[in-house]
mmJSON file of the N, C-alpha and C atoms, coordinates in Angstrom:
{"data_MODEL":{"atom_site":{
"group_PDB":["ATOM","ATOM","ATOM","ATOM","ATOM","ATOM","ATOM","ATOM","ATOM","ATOM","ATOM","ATOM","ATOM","ATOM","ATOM","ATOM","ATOM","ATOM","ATOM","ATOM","ATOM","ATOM","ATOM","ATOM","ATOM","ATOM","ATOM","ATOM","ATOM","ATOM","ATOM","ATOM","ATOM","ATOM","ATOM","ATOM","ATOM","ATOM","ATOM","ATOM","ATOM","ATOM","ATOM","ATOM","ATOM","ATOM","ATOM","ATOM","ATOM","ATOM","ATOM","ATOM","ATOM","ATOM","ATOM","ATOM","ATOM","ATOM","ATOM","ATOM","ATOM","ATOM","ATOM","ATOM","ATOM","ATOM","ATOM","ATOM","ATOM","ATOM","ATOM","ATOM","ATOM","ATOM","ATOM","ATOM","ATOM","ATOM","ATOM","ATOM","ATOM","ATOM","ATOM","ATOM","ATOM","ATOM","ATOM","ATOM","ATOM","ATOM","ATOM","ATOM","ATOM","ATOM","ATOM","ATOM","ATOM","ATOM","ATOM","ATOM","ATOM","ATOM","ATOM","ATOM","ATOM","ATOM","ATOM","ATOM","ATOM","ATOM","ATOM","ATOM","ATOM","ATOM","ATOM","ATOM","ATOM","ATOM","ATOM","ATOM","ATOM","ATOM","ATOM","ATOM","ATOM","ATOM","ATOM","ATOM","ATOM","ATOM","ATOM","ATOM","ATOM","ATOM","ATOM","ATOM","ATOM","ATOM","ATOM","ATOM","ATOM","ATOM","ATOM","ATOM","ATOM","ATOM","ATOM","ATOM","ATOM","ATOM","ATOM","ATOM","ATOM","ATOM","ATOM","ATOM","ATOM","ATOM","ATOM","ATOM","ATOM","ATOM","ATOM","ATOM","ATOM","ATOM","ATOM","ATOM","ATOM","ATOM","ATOM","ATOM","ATOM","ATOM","ATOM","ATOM","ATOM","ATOM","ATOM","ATOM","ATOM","ATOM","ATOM","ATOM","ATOM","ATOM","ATOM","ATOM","ATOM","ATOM","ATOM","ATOM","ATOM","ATOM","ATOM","ATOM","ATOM","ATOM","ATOM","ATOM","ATOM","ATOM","ATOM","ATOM","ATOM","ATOM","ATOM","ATOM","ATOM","ATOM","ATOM","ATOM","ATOM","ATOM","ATOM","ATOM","ATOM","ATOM","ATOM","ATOM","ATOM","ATOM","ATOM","ATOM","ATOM","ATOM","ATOM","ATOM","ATOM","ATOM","ATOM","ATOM","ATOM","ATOM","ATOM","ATOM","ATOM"],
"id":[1,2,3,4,5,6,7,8,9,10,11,12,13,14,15,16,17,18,19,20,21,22,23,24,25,26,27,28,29,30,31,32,33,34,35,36,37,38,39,40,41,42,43,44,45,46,47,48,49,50,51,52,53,54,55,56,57,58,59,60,61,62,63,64,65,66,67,68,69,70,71,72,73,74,75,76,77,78,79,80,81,82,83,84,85,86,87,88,89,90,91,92,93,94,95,96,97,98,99,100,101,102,103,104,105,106,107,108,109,110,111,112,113,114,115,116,117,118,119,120,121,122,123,124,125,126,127,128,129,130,131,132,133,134,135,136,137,138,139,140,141,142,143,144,145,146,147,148,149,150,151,152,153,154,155,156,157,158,159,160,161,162,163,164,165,166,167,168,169,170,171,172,173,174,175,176,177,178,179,180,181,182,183,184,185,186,187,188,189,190,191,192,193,194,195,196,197,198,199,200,201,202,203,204,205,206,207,208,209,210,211,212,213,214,215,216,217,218,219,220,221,222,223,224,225,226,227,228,229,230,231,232,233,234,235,236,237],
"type_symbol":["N","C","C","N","C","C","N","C","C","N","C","C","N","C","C","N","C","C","N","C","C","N","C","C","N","C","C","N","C","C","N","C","C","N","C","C","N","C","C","N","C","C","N","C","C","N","C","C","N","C","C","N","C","C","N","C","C","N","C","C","N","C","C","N","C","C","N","C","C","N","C","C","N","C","C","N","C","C","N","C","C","N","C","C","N","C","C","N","C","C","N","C","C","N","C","C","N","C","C","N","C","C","N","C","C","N","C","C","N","C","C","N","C","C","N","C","C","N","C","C","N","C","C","N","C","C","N","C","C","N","C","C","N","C","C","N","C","C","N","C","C","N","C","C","N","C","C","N","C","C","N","C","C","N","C","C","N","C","C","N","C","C","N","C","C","N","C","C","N","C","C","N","C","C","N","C","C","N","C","C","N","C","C","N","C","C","N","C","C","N","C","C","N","C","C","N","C","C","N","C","C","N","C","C","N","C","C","N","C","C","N","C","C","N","C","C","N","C","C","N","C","C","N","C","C","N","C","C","N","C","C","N","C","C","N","C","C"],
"label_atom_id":["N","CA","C","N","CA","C","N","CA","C","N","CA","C","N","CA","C","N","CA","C","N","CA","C","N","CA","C","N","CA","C","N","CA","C","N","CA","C","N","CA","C","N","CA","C","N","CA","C","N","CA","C","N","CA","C","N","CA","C","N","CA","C","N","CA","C","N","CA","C","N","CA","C","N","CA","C","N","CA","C","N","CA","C","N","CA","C","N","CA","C","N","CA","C","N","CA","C","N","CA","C","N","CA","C","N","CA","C","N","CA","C","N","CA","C","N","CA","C","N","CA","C","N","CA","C","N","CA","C","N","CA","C","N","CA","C","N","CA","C","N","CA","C","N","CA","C","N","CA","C","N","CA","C","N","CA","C","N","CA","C","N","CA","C","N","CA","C","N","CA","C","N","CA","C","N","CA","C","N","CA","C","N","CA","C","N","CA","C","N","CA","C","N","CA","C","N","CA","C","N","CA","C","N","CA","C","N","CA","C","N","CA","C","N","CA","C","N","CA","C","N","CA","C","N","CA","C","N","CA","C","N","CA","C","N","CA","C","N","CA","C","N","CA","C","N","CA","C","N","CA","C","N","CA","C","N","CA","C","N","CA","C","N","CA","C","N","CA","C","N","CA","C","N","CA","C"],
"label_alt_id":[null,null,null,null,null,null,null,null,null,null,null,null,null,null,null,null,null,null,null,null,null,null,null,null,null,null,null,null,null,null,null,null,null,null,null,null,null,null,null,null,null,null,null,null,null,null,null,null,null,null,null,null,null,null,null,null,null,null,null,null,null,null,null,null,null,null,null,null,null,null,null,null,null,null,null,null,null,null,null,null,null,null,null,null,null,null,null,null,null,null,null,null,null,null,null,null,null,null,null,null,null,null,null,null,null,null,null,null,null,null,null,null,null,null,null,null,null,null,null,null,null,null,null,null,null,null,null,null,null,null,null,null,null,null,null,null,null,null,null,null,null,null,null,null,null,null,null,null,null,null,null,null,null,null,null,null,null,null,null,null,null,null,null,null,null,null,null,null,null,null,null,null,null,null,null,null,null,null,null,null,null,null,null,null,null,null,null,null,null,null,null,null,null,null,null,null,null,null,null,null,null,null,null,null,null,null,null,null,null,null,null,null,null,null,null,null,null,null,null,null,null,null,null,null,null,null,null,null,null,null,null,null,null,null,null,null,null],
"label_comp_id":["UNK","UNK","UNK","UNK","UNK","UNK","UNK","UNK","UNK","UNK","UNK","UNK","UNK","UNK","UNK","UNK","UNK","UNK","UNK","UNK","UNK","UNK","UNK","UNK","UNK","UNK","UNK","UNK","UNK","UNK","UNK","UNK","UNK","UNK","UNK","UNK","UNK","UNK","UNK","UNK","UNK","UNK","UNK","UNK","UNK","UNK","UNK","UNK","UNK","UNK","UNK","UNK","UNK","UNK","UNK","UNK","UNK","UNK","UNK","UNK","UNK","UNK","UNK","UNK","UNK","UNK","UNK","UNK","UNK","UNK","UNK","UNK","UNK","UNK","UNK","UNK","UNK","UNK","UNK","UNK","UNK","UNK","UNK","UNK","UNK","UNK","UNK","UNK","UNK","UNK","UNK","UNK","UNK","UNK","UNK","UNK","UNK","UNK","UNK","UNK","UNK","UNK","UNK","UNK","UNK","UNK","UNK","UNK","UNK","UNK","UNK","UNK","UNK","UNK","UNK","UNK","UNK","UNK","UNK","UNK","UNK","UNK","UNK","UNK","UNK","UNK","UNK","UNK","UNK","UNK","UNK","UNK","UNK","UNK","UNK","UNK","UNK","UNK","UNK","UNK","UNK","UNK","UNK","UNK","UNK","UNK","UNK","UNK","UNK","UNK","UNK","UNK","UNK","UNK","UNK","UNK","UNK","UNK","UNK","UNK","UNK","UNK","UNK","UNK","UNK","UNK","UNK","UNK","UNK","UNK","UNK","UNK","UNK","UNK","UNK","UNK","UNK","UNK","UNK","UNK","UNK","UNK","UNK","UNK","UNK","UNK","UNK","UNK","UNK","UNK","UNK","UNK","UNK","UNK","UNK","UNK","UNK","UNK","UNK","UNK","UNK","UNK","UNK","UNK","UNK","UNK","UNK","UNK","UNK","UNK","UNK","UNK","UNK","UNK","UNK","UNK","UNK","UNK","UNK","UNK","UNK","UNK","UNK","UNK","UNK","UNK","UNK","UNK","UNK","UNK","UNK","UNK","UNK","UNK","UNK","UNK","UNK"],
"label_asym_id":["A","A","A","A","A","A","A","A","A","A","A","A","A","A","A","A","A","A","A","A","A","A","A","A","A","A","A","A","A","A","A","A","A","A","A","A","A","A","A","A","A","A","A","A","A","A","A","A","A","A","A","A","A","A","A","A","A","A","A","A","A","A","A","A","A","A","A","A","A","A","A","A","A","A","A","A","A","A","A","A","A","A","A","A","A","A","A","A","A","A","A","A","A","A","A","A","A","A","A","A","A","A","A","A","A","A","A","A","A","A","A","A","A","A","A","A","A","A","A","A","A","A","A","A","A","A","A","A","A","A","A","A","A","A","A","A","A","A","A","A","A","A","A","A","A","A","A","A","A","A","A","A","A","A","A","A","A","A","A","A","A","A","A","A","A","A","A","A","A","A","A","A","A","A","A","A","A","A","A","A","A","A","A","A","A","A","A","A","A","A","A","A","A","A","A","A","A","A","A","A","A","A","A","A","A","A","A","A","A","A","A","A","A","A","A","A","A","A","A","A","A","A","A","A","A","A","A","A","A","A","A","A","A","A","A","A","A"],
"label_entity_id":["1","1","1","1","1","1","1","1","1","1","1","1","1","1","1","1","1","1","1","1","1","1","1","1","1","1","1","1","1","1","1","1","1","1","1","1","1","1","1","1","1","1","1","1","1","1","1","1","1","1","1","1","1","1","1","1","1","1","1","1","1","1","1","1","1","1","1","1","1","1","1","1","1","1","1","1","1","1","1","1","1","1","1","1","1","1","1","1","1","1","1","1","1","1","1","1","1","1","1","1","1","1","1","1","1","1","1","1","1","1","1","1","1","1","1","1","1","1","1","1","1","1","1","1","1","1","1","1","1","1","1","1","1","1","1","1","1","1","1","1","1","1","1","1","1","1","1","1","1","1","1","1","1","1","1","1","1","1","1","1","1","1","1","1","1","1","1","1","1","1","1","1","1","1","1","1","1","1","1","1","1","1","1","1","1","1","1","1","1","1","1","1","1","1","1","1","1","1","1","1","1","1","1","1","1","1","1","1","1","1","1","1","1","1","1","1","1","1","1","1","1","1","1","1","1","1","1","1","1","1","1","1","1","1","1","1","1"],
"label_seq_id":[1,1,1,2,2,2,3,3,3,4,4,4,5,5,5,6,6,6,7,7,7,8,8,8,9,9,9,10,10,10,11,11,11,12,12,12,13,13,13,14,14,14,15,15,15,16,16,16,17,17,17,18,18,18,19,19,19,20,20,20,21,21,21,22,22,22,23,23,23,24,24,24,25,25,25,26,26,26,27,27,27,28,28,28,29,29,29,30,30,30,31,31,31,32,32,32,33,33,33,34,34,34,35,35,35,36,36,36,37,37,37,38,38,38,39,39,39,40,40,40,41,41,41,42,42,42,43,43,43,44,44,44,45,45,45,46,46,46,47,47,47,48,48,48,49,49,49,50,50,50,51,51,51,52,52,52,53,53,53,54,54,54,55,55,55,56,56,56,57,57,57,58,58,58,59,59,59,60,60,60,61,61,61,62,62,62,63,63,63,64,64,64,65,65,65,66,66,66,67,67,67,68,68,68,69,69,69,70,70,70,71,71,71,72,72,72,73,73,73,74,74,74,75,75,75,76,76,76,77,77,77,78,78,78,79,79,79],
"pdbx_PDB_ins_code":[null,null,null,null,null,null,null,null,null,null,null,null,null,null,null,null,null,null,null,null,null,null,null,null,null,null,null,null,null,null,null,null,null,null,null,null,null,null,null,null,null,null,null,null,null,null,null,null,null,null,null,null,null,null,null,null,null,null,null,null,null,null,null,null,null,null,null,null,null,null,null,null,null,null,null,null,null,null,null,null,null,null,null,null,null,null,null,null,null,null,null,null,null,null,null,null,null,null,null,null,null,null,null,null,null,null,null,null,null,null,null,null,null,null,null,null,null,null,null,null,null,null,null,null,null,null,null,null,null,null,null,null,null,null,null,null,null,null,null,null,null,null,null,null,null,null,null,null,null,null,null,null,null,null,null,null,null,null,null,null,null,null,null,null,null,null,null,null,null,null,null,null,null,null,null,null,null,null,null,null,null,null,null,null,null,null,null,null,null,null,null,null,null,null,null,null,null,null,null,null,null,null,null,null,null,null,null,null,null,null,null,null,null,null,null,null,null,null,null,null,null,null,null,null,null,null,null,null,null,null,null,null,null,null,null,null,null],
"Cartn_x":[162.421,161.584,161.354,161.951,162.02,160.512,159.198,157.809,157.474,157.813,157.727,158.413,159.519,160.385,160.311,159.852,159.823,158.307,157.415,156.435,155.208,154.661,154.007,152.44,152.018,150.973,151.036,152.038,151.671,151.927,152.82,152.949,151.068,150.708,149.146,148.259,148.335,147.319,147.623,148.91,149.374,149.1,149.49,148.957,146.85,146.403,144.564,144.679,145.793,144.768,144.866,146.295,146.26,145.714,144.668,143.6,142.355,142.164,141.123,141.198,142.722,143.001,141.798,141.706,141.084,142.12,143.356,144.437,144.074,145.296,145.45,145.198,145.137,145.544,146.311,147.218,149.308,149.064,148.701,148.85,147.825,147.385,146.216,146.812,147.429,147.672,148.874,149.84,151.0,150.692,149.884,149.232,148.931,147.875,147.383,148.271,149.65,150.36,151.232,151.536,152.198,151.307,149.88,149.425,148.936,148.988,149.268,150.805,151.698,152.754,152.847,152.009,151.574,151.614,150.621,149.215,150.224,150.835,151.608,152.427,153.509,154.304,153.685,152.293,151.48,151.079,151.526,150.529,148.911,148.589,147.022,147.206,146.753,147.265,145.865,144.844,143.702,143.631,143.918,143.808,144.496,146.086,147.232,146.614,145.721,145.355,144.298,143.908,142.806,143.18,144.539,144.906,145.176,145.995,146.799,146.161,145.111,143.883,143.239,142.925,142.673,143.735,145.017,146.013,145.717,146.311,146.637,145.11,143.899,142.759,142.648,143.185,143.179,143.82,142.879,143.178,144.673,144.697,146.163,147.385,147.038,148.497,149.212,150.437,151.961,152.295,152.803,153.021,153.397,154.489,155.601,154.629,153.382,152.48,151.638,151.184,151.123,151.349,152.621,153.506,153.876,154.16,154.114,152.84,151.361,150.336,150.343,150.638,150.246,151.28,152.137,153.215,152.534,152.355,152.365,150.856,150.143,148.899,149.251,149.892,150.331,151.487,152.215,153.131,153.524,153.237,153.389,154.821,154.69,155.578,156.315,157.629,158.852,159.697,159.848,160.755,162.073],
"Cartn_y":[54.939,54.933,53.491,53.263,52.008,51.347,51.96,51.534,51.371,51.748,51.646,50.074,49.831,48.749,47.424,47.101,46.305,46.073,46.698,46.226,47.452,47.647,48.519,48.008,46.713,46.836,47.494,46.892,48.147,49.361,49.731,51.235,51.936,50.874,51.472,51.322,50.521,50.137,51.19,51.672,53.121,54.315,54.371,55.816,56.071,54.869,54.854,55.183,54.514,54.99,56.401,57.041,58.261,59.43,58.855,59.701,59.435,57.88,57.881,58.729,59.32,59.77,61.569,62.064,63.26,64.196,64.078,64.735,66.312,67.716,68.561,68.409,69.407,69.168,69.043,69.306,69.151,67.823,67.473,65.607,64.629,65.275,64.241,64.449,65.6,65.63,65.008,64.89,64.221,62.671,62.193,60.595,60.486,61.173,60.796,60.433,61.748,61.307,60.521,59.916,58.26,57.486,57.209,56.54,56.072,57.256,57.19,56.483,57.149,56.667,54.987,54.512,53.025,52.53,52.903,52.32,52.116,53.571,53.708,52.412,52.006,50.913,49.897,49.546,48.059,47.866,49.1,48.846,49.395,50.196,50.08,51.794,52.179,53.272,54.063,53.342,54.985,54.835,54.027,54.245,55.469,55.165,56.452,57.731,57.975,58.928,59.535,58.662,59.17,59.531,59.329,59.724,60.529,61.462,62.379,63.52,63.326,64.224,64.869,63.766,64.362,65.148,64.768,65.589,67.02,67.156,68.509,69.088,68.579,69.454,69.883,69.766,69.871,71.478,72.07,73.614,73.824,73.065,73.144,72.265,72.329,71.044,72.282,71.807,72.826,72.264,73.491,73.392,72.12,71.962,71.177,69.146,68.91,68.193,68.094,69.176,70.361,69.886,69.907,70.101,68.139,67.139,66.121,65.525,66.014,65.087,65.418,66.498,67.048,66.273,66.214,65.502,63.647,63.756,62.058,61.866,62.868,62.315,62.212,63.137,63.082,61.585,61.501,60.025,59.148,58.509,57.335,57.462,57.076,56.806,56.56,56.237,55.603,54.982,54.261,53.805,54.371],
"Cartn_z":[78.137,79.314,79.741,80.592,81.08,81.022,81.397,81.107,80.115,79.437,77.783,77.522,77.999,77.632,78.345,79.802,80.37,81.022,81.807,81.738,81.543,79.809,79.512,80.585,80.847,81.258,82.653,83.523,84.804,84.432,83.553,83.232,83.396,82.049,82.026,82.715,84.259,84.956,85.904,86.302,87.114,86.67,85.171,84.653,84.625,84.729,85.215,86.671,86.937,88.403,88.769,88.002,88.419,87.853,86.968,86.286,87.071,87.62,88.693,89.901,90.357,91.218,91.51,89.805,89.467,89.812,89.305,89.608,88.792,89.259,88.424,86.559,86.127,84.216,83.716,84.294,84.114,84.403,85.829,86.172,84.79,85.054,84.095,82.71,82.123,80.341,80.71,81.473,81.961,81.813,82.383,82.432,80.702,80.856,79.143,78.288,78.253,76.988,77.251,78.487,78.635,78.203,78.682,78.248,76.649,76.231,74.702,73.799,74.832,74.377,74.444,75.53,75.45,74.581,74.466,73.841,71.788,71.679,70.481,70.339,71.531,71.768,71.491,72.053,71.693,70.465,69.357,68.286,68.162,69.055,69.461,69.142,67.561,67.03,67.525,67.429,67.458,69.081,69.755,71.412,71.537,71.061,71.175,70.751,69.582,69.401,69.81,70.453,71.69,72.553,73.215,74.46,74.286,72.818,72.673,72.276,71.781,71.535,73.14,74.156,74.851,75.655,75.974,76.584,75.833,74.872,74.385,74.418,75.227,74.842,76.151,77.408,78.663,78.733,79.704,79.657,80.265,81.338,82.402,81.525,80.473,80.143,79.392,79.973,79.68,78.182,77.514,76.315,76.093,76.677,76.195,76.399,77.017,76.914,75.305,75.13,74.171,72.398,72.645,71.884,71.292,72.495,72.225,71.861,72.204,71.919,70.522,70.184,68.91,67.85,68.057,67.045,67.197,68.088,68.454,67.63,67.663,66.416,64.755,64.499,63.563,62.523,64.248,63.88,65.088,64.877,65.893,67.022,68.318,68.682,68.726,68.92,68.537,69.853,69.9,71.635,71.166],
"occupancy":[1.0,1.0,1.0,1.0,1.0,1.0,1.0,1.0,1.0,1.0,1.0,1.0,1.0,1.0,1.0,1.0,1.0,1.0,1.0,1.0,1.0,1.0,1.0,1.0,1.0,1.0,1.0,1.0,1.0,1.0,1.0,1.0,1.0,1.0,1.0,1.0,1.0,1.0,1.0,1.0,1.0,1.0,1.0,1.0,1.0,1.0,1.0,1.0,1.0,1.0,1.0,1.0,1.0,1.0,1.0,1.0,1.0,1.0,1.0,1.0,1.0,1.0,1.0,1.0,1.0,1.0,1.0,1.0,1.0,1.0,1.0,1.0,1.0,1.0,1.0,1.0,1.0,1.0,1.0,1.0,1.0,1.0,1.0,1.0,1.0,1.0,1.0,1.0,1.0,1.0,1.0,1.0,1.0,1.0,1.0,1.0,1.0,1.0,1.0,1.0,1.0,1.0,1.0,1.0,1.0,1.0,1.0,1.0,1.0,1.0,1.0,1.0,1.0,1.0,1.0,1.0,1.0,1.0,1.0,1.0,1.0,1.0,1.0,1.0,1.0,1.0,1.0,1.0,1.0,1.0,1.0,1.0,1.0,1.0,1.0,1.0,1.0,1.0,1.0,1.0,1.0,1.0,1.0,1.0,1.0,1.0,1.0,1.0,1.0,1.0,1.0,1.0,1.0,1.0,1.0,1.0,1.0,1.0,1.0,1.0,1.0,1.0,1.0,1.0,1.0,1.0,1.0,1.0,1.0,1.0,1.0,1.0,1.0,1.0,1.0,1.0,1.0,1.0,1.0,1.0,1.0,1.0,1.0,1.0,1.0,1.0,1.0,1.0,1.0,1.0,1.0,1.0,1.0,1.0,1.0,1.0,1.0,1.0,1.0,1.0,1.0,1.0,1.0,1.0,1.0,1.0,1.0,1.0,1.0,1.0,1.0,1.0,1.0,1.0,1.0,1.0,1.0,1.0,1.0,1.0,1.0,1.0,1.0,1.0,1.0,1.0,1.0,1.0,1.0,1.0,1.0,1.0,1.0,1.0,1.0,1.0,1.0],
"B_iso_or_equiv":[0.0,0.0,0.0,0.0,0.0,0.0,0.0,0.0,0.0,0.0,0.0,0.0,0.0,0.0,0.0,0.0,0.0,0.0,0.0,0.0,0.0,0.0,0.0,0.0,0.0,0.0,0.0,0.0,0.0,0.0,0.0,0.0,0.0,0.0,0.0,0.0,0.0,0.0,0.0,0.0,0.0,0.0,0.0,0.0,0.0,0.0,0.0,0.0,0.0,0.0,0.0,0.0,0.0,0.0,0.0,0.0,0.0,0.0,0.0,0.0,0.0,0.0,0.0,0.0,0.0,0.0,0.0,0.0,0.0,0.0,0.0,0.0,0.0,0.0,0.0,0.0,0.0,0.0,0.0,0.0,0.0,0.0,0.0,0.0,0.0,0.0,0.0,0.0,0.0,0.0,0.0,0.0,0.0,0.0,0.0,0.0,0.0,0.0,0.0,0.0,0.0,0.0,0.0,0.0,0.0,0.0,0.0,0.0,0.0,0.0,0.0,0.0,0.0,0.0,0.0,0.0,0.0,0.0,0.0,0.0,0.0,0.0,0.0,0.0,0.0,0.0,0.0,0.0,0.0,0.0,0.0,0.0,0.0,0.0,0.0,0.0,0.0,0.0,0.0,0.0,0.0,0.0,0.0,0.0,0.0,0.0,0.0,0.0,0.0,0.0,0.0,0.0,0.0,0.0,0.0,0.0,0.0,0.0,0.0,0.0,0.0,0.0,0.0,0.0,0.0,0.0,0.0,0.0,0.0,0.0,0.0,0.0,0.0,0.0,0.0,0.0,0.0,0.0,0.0,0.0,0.0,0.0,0.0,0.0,0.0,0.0,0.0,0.0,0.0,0.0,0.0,0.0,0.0,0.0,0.0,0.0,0.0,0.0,0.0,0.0,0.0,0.0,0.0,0.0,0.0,0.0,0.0,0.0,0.0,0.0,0.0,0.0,0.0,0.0,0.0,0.0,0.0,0.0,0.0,0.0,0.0,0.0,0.0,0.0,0.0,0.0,0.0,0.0,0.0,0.0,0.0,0.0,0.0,0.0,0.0,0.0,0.0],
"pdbx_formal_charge":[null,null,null,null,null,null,null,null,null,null,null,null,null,null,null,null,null,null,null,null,null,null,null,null,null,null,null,null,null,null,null,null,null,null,null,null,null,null,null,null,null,null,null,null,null,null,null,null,null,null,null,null,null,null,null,null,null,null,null,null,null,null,null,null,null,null,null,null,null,null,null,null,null,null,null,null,null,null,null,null,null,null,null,null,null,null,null,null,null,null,null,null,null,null,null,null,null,null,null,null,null,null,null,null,null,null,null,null,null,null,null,null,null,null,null,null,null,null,null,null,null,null,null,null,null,null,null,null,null,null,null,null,null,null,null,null,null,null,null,null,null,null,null,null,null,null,null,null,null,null,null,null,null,null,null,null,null,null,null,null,null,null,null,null,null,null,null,null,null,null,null,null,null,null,null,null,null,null,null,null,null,null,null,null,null,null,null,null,null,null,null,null,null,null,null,null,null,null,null,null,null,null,null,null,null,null,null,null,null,null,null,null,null,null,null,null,null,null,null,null,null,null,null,null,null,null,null,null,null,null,null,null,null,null,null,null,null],
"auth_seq_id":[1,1,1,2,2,2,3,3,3,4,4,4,5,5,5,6,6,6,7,7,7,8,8,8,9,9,9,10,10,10,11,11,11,12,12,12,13,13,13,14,14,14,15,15,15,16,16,16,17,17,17,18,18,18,19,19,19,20,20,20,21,21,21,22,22,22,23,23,23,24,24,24,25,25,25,26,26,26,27,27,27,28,28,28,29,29,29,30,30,30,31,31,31,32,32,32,33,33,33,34,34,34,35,35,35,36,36,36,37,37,37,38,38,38,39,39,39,40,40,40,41,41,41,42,42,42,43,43,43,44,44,44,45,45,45,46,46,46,47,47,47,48,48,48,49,49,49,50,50,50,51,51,51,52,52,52,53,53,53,54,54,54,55,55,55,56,56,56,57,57,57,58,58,58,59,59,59,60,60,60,61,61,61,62,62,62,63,63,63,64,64,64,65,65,65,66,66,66,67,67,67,68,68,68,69,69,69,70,70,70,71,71,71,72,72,72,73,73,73,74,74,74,75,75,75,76,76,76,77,77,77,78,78,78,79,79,79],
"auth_comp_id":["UNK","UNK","UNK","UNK","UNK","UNK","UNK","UNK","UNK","UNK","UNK","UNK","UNK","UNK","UNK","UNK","UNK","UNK","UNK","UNK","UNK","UNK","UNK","UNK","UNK","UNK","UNK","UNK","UNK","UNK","UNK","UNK","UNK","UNK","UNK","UNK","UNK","UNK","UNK","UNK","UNK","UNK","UNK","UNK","UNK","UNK","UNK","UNK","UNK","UNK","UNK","UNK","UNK","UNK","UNK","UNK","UNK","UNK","UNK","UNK","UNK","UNK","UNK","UNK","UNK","UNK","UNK","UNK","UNK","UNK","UNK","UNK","UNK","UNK","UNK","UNK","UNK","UNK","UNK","UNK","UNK","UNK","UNK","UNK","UNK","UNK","UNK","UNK","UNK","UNK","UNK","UNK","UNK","UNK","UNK","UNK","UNK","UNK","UNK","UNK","UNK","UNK","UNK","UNK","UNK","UNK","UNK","UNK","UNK","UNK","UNK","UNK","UNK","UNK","UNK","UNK","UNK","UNK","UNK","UNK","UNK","UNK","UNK","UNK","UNK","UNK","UNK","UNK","UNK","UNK","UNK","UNK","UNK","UNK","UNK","UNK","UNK","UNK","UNK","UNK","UNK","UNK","UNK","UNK","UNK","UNK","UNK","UNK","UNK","UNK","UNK","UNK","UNK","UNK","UNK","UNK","UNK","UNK","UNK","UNK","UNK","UNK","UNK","UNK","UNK","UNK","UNK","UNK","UNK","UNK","UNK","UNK","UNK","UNK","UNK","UNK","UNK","UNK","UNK","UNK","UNK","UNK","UNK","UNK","UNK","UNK","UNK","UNK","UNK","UNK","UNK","UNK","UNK","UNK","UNK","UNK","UNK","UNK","UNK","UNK","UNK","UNK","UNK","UNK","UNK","UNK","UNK","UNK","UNK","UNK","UNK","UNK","UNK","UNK","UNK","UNK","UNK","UNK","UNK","UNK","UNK","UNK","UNK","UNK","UNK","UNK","UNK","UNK","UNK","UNK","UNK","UNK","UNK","UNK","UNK","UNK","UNK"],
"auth_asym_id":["A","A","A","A","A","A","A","A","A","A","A","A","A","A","A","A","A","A","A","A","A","A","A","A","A","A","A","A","A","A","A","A","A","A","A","A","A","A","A","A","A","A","A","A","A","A","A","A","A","A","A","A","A","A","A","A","A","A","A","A","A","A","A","A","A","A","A","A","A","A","A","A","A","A","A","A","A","A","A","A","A","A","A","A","A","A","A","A","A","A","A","A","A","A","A","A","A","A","A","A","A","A","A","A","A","A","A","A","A","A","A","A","A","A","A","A","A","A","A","A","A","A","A","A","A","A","A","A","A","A","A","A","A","A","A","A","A","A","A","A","A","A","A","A","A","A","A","A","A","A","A","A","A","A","A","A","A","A","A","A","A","A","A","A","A","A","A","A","A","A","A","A","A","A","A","A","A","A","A","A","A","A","A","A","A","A","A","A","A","A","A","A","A","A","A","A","A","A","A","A","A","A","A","A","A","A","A","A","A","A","A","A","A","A","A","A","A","A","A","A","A","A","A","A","A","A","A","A","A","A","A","A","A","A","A","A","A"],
"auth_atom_id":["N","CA","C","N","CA","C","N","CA","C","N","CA","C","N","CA","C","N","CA","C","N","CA","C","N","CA","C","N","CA","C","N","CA","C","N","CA","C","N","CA","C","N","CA","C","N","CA","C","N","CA","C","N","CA","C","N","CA","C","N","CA","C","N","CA","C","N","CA","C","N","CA","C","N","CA","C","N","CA","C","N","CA","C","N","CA","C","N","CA","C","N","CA","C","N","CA","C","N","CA","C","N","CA","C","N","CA","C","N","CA","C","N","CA","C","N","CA","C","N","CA","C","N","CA","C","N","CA","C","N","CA","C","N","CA","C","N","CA","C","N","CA","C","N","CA","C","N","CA","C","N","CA","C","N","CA","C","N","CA","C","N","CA","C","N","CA","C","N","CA","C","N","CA","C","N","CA","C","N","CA","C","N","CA","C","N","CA","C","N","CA","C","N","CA","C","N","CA","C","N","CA","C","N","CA","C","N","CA","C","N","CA","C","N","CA","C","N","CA","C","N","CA","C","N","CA","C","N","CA","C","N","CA","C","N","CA","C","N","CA","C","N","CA","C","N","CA","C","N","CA","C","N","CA","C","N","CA","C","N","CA","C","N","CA","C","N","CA","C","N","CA","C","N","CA","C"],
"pdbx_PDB_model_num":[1,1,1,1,1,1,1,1,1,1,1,1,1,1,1,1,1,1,1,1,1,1,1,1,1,1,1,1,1,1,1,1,1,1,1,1,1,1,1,1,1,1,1,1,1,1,1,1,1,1,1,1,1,1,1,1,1,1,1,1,1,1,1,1,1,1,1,1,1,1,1,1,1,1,1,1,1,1,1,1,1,1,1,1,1,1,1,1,1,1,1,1,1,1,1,1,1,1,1,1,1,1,1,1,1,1,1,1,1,1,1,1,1,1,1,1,1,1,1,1,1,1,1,1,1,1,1,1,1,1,1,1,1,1,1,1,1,1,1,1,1,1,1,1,1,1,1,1,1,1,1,1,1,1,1,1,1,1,1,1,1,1,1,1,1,1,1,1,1,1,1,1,1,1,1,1,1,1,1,1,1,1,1,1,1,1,1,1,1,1,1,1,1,1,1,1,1,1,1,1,1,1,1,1,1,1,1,1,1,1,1,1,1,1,1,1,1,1,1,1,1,1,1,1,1,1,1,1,1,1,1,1,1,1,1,1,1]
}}}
């Protein structure tokens, strides 16, 4: 993911705003677990697991959101 690789801070200053936006639960658990996936990339392990905790607790987030926050608490990200 190219945000992941070249510039994680706008990655994460875009994925806020589009939680400031008060988007859907799909949009917002969608944001979260990039932003987790960040946060994983920087080293910044309980941020990541904060983000990923909240994705998968979001009523509208599709399994497959789901499915990654839940692994991604368990183990760290990986690029």
């Amino acid at each position: 993911m190219a945000v992941l690789e070249r510039d994680p801070e706008t990655g994460d200053r875009l994925f806020r705003k589009v939680l400031e936006s008060e988007p859907d639960d799909e949009t917002r658990s969608w944001s979260l677990l990039y932003l987790a996936r960040l946060a994983d990339s920087q080293g910044e392990r309980d941020q990541a697991v904060e983000f990923y905790k909240a994705a998968s607790a979001l009523q509208g987030a599709p399994d497959t959101v789901r499915q990654a926050a839940q692994k991604g608490v368990a183990q760290a990200f990986k690029k």
